[in-house]
N, C-alpha and C positions, 0 to 999 in steps of 0.2 A: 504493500500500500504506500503512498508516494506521501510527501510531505501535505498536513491540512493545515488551513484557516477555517476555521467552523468546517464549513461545507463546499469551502474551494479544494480543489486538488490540484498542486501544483506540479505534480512528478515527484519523480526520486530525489533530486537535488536542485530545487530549484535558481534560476539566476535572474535577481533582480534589477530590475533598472533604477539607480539611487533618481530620486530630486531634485535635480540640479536649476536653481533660476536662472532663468534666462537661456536655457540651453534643454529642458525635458519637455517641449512644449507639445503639440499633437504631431505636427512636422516629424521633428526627430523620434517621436513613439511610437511614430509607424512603421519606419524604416528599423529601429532598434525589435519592435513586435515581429518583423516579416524575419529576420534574422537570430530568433533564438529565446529573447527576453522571456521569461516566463508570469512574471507581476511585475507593474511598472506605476510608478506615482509622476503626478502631477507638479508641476512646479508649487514650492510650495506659498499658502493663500492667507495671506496678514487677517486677521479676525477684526478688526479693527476697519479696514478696509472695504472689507466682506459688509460688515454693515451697515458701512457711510455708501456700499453701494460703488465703489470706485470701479472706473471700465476696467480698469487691468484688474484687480483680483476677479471680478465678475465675468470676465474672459475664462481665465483660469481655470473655471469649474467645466469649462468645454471639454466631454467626452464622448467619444464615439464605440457602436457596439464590437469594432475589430478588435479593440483594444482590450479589452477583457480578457482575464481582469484587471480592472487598475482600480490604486488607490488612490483619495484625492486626499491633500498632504493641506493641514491647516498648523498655524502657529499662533501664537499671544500671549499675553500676561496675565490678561483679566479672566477669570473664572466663569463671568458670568456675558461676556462677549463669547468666551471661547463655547459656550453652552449654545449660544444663539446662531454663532456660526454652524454647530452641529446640525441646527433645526436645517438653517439652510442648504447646506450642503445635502443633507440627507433627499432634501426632495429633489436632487439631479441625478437619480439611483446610482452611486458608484458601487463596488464590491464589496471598496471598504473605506473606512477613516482611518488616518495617519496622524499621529500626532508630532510634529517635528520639536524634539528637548534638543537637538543637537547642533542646530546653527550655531558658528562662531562669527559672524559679523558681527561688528561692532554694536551698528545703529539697532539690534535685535537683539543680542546679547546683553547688553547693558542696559535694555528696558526692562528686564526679565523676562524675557520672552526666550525662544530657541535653546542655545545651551545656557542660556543665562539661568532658568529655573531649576539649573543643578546645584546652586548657590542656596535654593531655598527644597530640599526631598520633601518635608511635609505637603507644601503647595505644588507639588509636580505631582503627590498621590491622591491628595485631595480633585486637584482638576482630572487627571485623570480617571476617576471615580463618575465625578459629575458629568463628563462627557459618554462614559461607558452607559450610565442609566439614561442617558439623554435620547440613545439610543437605539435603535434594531440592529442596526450594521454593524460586522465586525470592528473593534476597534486596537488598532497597533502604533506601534512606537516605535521609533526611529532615535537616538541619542548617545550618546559620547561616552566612554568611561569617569570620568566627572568634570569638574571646571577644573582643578588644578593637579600636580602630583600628590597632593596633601588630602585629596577630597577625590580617590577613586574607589567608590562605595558601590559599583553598578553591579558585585554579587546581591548583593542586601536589596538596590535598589528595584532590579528585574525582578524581582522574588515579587515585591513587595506591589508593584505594578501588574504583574499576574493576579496575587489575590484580588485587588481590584478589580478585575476581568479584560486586561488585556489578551488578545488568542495569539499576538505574533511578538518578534521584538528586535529590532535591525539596530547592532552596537555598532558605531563607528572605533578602531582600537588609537583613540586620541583622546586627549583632553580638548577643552574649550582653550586650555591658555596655549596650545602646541597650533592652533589653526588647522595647518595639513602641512606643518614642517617635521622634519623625524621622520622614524617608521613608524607605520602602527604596530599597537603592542595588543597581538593578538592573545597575549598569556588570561587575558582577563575573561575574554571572549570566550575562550574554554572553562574557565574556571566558572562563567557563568551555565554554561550548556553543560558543565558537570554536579550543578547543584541537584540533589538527586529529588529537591522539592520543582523542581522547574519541569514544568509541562508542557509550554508552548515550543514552540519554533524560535529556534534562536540562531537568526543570520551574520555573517559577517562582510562588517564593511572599512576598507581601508586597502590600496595597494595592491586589488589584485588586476595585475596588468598583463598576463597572460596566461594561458591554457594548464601550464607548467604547474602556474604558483595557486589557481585555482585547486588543480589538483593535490597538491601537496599542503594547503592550508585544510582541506579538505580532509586528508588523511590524519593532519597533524592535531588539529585544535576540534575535529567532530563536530561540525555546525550542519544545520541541517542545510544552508542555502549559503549561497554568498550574495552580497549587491556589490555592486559594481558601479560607481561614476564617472571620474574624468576618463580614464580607460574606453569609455565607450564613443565617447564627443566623436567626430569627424571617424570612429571607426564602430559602426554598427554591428559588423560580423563577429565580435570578440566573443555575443554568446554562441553562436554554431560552432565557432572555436571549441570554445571548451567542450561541450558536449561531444562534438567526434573525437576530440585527445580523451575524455574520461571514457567514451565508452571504445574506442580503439587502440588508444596509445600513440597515434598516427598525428603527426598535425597537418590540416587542411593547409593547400597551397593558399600565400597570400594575396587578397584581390588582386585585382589585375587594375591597370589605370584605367583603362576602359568600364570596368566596375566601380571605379571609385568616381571619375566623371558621370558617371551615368544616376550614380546614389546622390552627387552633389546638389547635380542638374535636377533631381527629384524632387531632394529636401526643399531646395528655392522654390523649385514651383508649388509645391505643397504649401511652402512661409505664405508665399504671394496668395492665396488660394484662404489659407486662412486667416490673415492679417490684411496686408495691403504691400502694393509693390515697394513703397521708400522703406516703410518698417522692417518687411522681407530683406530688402536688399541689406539694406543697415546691420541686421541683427545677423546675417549669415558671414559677417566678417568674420564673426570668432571661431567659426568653423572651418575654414580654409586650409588657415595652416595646417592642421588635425588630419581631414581628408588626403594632404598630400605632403604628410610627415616626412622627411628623410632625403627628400629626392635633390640630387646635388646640381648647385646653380639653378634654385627656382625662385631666386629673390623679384628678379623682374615680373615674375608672373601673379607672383601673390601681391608682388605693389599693385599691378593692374587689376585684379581683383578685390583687394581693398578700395581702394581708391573709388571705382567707375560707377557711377550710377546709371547704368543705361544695362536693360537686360539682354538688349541685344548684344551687347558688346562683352557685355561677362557671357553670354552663350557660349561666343564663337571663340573668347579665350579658350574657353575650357575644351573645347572641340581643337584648339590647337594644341593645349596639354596634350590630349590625348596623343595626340601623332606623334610629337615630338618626343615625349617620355614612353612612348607605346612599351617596350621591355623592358622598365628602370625598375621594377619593384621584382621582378624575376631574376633579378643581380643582384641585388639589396638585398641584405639582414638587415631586415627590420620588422 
């Protein structure tokens, strides 16, 4: 029987698509869903926002039925915001709620909001709580080992969020004060999946950037899934990845550029398709680089496609990549 959330079943070992702002939007979940993702969240949705009603978090809540399942990933401080935003979200039927303890930006963290509520565990179990009875939907968590080296409590704190009726629980292996410098420190991650009161699902998130280290964090630390973030940006395929190395030992050849323009050229039209063309073009900058990591002497090319606001003229760039790089990633280790 594969890994559950209530009454989802995600497989044997499922692989998640982490949250990322500004970058997990429907666009890139779909391209991340056609290649492997197994549960994927929503960029995550300010509670505060949600109920002053702002276009962008009220975008946010856009979900479609390919997608499934996905989570829709909300944050905030206030107990009684974060309840109201439950109300809301819940009538846009997601699969499930997320509750994001783990953000370390600043302007969230130091509201008490994100990883900032590591600072206060009584008020991260109490909201918790109040969000759980608010509810029908599953509800999961998403958060850090704790705010500091001084304050990594998340055996105690998992525990302690279960009994409130959390079904899932995705640890990032960092503090709030480490941001995403260091390695993650997976020791804890197990320590928590080894507590023998723990019953849910317990995922891990930090660092895994390829097939190899999936596997091998997999064998080491016994989690039931991993998620996966920046690893994923501009390369979609990383979950088929893993899944043909765990169940073969084989690693898949890497896309071809032809593949890689082809998924670029998608993701844009997909942005454009669901936002608008300046916003699409704009926001597809940070993906470039990503898409065509590695490849030697493409400073010109990526100036030109940061740069151009004109679709047609990033079309045909990208149709020149192709040609011109046609067999660079078939030489490359990378």
């Amino acid at each position: 029987m594969g890994i559950k959330i209530r009454d989802i079943d995600l497989g044997d070992f499922p692989l998640l698509l982490a949250p990322m702002e500004d970058v997990s939007d429907p666009p890139f979940r779909a391209l991340c869903k056609r290649h492997g993702a197994d549960l994927m969240f929503t960029e995550f949705i300010s509670s505060e926002g949600l109920i002053r009603d702002a276009a962008k978090s009220v975008q946010k809540l856009d979900i479609y039925e390919y997608e499934r399942p996905v989570g829709i990933q909300i944050f905030g401080h206030d107990i009684d915001s974060m309840i109201r935003t439950t109300e809301i979200v819940e009538k846009t039927n997601p699969d499930i709620i997320d509750i994001n303890y783990g953000c370390p930006v600043k302007k969230v963290a130091c509201k008490g909001a994100g990883a900032g509520i590591l600072q206060d565990i009584p008020k991260m179990v109490e909201m918790t709580k109040k969000i759980v009875e608010t509810t029908a939907l599953p509800v999961t968590v998403k958060t850090r080992l704790g705010w500091d080296e001084s304050t990594k409590y998340i055996v105690e704190v998992a525990e302690r969020l279960q009994d409130v009726g959390i079904e899932a629980i995705s640890i990032h292996g960092r503090t709030r004060k480490q941001m995403y410098k260091g390695d993650a420190d997976w020791t804890l991650i197990h320590a928590v999946k080894n507590n023998p009161r723990m019953r849910i699902p317990v995922f891990g998130n930090g660092d895994i950037t390829s097939p190899e280290k999936a596997l091998e964090y997999r064998n080491r630390y016994g989690v039931d899934g991993v998620m996966i973030g920046r690893a994923s940006i501009g390369y979609p395929w990383i979950f088929n990845e893993i899944k043909h190395y765990m169940k073969t030992g084989q690693k898949l050849p890497v896309p071809s550029m032809q593949q890689r323009v082809d998924a670029t050229k998608e993701h844009l039209q997909m942005s454009i398709k669901w936002k608008n063309e300046i916003l699409a073009l704009n926001e597809m900058k940070r993906h470039y680089a990503n898409y065509f990591k590695g490849i030697p002497d493409f400073k010109e090319y990526r100036t030109r496609l940061v740069t151009s606001m004109d679709l047609q003229e990033i079309m045909s760039t990208l149709d020149e990549i192709a040609l011109k790089f046609d067999n660079v990633y078939e030489n490359l280790n990378v």
